[in-house]
FIZA-175193 format. One record per residue (C-alpha): residue in three letters; x, y, z. Coordinates in steps of 0.001 Angstrom, whole numbers, plus 500000, padded with zeros to 6 digits. Each point is the difference from the previous one (the first is absolute). Example, Ala and Ser with C-alpha at 12.3 -4.5 7.8 and 13.67 -1.06 7.14 Angstrom:
REM FIZA-175193
ALA512300495500507800;SER501370503440499340;
//
This chain:
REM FIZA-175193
UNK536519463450479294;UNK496879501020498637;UNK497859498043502147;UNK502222500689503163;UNK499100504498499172;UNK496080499035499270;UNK500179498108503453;UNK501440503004501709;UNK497420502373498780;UNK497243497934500368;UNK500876499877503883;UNK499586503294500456;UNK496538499794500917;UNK501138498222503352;UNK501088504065500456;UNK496888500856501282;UNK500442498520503201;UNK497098502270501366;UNK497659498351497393;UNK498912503739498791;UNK496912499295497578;UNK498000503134499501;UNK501560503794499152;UNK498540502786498608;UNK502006503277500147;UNK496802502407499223;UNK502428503315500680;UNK503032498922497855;UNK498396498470497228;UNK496711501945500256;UNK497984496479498193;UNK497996497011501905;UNK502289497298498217;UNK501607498369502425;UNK504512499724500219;UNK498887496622501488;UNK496500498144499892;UNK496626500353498365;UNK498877503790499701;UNK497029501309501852;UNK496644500720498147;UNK498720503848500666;UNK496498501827499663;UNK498494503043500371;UNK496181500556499173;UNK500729503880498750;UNK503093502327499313;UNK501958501495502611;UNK502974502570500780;UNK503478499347500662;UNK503097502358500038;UNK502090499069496807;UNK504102500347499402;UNK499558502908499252;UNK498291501668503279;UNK496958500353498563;UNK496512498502500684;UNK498538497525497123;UNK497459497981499342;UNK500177496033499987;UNK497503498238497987;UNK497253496921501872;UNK501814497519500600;UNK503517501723499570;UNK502325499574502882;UNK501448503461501708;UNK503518499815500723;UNK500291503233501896;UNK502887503033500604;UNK501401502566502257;UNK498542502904498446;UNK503207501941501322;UNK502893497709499666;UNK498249498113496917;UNK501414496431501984;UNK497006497036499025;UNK498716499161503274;UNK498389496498498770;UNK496713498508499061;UNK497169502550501134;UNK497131497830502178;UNK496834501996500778;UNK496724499542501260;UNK496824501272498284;UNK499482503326500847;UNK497364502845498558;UNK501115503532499187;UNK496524501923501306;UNK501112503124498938;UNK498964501077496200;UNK502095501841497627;UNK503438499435501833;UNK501781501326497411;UNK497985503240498818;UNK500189502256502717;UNK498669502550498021;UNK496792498603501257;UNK500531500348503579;UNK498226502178501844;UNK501936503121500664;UNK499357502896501983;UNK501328503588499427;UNK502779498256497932;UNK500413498714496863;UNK501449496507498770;UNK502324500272496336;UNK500927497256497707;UNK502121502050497985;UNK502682496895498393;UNK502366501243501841;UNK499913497662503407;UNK501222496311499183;UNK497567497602501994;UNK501685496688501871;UNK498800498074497241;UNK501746502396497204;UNK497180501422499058;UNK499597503616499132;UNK496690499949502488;UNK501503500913502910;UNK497964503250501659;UNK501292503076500964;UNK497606500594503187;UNK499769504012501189;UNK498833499493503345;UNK499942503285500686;UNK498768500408503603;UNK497419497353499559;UNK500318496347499562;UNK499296497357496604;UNK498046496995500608;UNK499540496440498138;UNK496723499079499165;UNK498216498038503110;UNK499847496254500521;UNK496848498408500282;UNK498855499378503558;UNK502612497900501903;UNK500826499061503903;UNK503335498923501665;UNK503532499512499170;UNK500895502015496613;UNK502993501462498231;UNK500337503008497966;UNK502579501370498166;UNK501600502126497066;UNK502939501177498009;UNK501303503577501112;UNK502921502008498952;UNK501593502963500931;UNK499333503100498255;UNK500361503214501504;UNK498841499391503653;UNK501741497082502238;UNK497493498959502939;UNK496715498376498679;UNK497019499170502625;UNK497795496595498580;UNK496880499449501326;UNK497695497095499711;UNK496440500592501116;UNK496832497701500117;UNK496680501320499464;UNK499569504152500696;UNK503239499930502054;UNK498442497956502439;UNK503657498190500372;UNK502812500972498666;UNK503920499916500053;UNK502995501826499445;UNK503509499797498760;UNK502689502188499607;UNK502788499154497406;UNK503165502203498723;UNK500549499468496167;UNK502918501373499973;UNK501550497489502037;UNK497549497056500095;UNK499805500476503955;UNK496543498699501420;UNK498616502567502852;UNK497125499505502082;UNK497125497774499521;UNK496693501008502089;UNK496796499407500336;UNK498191503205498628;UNK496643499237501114;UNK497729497353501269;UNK501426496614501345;UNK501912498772496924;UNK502411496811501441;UNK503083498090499479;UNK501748502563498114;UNK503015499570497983;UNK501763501934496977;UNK502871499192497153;UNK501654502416497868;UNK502081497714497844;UNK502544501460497247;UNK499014499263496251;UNK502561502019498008;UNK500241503168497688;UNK499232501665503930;UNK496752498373500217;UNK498561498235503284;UNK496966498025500018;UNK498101501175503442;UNK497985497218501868;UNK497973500329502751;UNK498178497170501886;UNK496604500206502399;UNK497382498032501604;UNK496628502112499470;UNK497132499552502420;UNK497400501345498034;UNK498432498580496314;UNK501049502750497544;UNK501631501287497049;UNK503499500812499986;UNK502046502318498745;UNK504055501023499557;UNK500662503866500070;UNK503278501554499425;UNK500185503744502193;UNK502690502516500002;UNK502144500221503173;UNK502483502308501042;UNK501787497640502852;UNK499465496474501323;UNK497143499784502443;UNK498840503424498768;UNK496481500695498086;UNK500649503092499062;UNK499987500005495863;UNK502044501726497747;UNK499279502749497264;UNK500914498831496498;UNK501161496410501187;UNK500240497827496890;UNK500623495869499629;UNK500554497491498166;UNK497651496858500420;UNK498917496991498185;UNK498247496710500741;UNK497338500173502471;UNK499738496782502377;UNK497377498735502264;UNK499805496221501125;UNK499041497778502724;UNK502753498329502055;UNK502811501255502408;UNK502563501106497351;UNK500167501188496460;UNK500449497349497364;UNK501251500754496152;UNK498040502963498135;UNK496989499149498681;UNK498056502829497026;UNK496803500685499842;UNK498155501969497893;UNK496227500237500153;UNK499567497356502338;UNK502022498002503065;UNK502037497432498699;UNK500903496697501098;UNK503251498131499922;UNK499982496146500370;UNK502192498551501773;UNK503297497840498918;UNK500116496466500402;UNK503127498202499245;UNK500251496206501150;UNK501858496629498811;UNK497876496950499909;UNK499349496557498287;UNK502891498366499077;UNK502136502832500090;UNK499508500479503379;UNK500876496398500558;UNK503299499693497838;UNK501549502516502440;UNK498499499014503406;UNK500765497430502361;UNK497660499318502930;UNK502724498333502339;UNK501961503136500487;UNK501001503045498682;UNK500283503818500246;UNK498003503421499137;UNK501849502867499159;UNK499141504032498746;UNK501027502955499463;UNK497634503256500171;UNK498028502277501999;UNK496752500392500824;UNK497952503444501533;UNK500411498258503749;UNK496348500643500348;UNK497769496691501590;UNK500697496803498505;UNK501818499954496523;UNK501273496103499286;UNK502655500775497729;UNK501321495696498672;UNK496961497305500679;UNK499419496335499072;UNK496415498456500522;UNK497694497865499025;UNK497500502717499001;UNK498683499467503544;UNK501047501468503228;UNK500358496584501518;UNK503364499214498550;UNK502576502832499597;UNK503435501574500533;UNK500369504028499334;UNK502545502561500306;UNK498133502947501245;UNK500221503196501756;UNK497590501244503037;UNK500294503597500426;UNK503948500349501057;UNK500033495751500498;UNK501493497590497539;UNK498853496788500083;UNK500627496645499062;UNK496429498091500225;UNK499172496304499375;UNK496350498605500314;UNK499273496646499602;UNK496860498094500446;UNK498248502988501094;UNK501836500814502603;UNK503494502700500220;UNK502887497955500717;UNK502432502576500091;UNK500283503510500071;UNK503637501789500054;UNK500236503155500783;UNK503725500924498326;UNK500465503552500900;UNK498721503396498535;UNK499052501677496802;UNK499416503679499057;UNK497557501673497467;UNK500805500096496849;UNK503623498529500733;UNK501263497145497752;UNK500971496720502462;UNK500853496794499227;UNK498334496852502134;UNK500019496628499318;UNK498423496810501960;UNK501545496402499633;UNK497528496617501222;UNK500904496813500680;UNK497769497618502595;UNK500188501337503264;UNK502844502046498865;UNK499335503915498677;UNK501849503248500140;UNK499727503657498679;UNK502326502512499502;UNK499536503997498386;UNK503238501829498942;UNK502793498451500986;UNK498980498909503418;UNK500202496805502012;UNK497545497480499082;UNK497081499332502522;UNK498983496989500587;UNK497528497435500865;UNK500387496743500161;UNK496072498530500322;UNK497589500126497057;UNK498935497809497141;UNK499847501206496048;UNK497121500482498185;UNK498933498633496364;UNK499738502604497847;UNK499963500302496120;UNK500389503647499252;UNK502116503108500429;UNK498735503576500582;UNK501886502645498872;UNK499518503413501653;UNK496810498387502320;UNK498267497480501572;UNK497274497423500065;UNK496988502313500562;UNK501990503447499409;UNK502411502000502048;UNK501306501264496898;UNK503477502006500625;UNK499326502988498301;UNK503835500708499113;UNK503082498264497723;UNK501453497185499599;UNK503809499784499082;UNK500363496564500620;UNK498676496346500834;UNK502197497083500682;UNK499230496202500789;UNK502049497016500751;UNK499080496590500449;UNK501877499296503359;UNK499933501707503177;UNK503353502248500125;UNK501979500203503047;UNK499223503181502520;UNK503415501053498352;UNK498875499646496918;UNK496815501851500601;UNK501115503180501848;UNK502550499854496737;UNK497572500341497927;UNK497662502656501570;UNK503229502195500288;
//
């Protein structure tokens, strides 16, 4: 009888009939170990900022992985992924040395920064404007933002200028309701414009704006009094709350990064499986990709890669602007390249891509698989997490990675994307 039970739980393993061989669950369990399979190995050359459980931004140590929140809802969004980026603005967190014109900036204990802090700045515009100290010279695509709350005036005008106000933009936000108004060029020929005002709790909102700048100049982020959207007229006795000054290069704002005296870099985060860990999960025959996360939906972010640390032999999950795709190369050259639907900004999806010689499909939430049915597999011995051979880094979470050792059915795989 005994032998007759341990035979009947021992065949339990012929359960996994999809041959699953790899989880992590980075939002639920909020650690790299692995449910199933080897865990991944994670560095970071410095610190870096995440949004904790409790709403609040912290500080991870090098090498510490960031397993990132909803600074409103407090839900763990998954393993943060970032590229490096520089924070070229000093003292992001003092405003009291901004430059400030016919106003006055307060750090009287009494304003609780994002971060918890007691250094958030009361900022008495008055009818002129406070500024962050200026970057060094820069040209092209940057993004600059800041923490503002509502104090006793609701429309705020941002402006970020290069040089003597050779170019410059504006944008109009409400904080009282978090409503984004209208983003114009101010002066100059300032180009592909874009602007976020994204919720961060406690009525904060973290205000982004994104330019490409035609000249080679300094920056700077200033924060006017408005009485109306679209409206430059300032008002008397308009006061703010503000904290953590921004300015970076790239198309979108990435995690806050403080300065003091100086910029600041943050390395990037590198998290990979290789070696034989890699190999006790993978199987080169067949098999199938799968993640869960979101990514800016700015150029190309590969989100789930294997390689061979070359870009001769790879398959990714990645996202191309509004494009998911499902991309193998092999010997050099792309074999396949599925195109499985659309993805938005900031908007958690879930893709996966299953291979098999000459047979290969794709599928993102829930919808029916796309196929192809030519294309050979390349030999790889690695798996990217949150990037790809060369880069591409996503820039945004990860709540989950799955892998099985067999090629699911199309049923199977719009199943598990649902």
């Amino acid at each position: 009888m005994h032998y007759a039970l341990s035979s009947s739980l021992g065949s339990m393993s012929g359960l996994n009939t999809d041959k699953l061989a790899l989880d992590l669950q980075f939002a639920t369990d909020k650690t790299l170990t692995a449910r199933r399979g080897p865990t991944p190995t994670f560095t970071r050359a410095s610190t870096a900022t995440f949004v904790g459980s409790n709403g609040l931004i912290q500080s991870a140590a090098i090498n510490a992985a960031r397993f990132d929140h909803d600074p409103v809802t407090l839900a763990c969004k998954g393993l943060l992924i970032e590229e490096s980026r520089t924070n070229l603005t000093t003292q992001s967190g003092n405003a009291s040395v901004w430059a400030s014109a016919n106003g006055t900036v307060t750090n009287n204990g009494s304003t609780t920064a994002p971060d918890g802090s007691s250094n958030g700045f009361l900022g008495g515009i008055g009818t002129a404007s406070l500024i962050t100290p200026s970057t060094p010279s820069v040209t092209g695509l940057h993004t600059a933002s800041v923490f503002l709350k509502r104090n006793n005036t609701d429309w705020a005008r941002i402006q970020v200028a290069q040089g003597s106000f050779t170019h410059a933009v504006n944008f109009w936000v409400n904080l009282a309701t978090g409503a984004a108004g209208t983003l114009s060029v101010a002066t100059g020929t300032p180009t592909s414009l874009s602007a976020q005002v994204t919720p961060f709790g406690n009525s904060w909102y973290r205000i982004s704006i994104t330019a490409s700048y035609p000249a080679t100049a300094s920056l700077t982020l200033t924060v006017i009094s408005a009485s109306a959207d679209n409206n430059a007229t300032r008002v008397a006795g308009s006061v703010y709350e503000l904290w953590g000054g921004q300015i970076e290069a790239g198309s979108f704002p990435t995690s806050y990064i403080p300065t003091t005296t100086a910029s600041v870099v943050r390395s990037a985060d590198v998290c990979s499986i290789t070696g034989s860990s890699f190999t006790s999960f993978y199987n080169q025959s067949e098999g199938t990709l799968f993640v869960n996360g979101f990514t800016p939906a700015s150029g190309d972010r590969t989100v789930l890669a294997v390689d061979d640390n070359t870009a001769n032999e790879m398959m990714r999950l990645r996202t191309e602007g509004t494009n998911p795709f499902f991309k193998v190369t092999d010997g050099g050259s792309e074999v396949v390249a599925i195109d499985a639907g659309t993805v938005s900004a900031n908007t958690t999806f879930k893709l996966a891509g299953a291979y098999k010689v000459n047979d290969f499909a794709s599928s993102i939430n829930g919808g029916n698989a796309v196929t192809d049915t030519s294309g050979t597999i390349p030999t790889v011995d690695r798996m990217r997490l949150g990037a790809g051979q060369g880069g591409n880094t996503m820039c945004g979470c990860i709540a989950r990675i799955r892998y099985y050792k067999k090629r699911v059915s199309d049923t199977k795989l719009k199943s598990i994307t649902t």
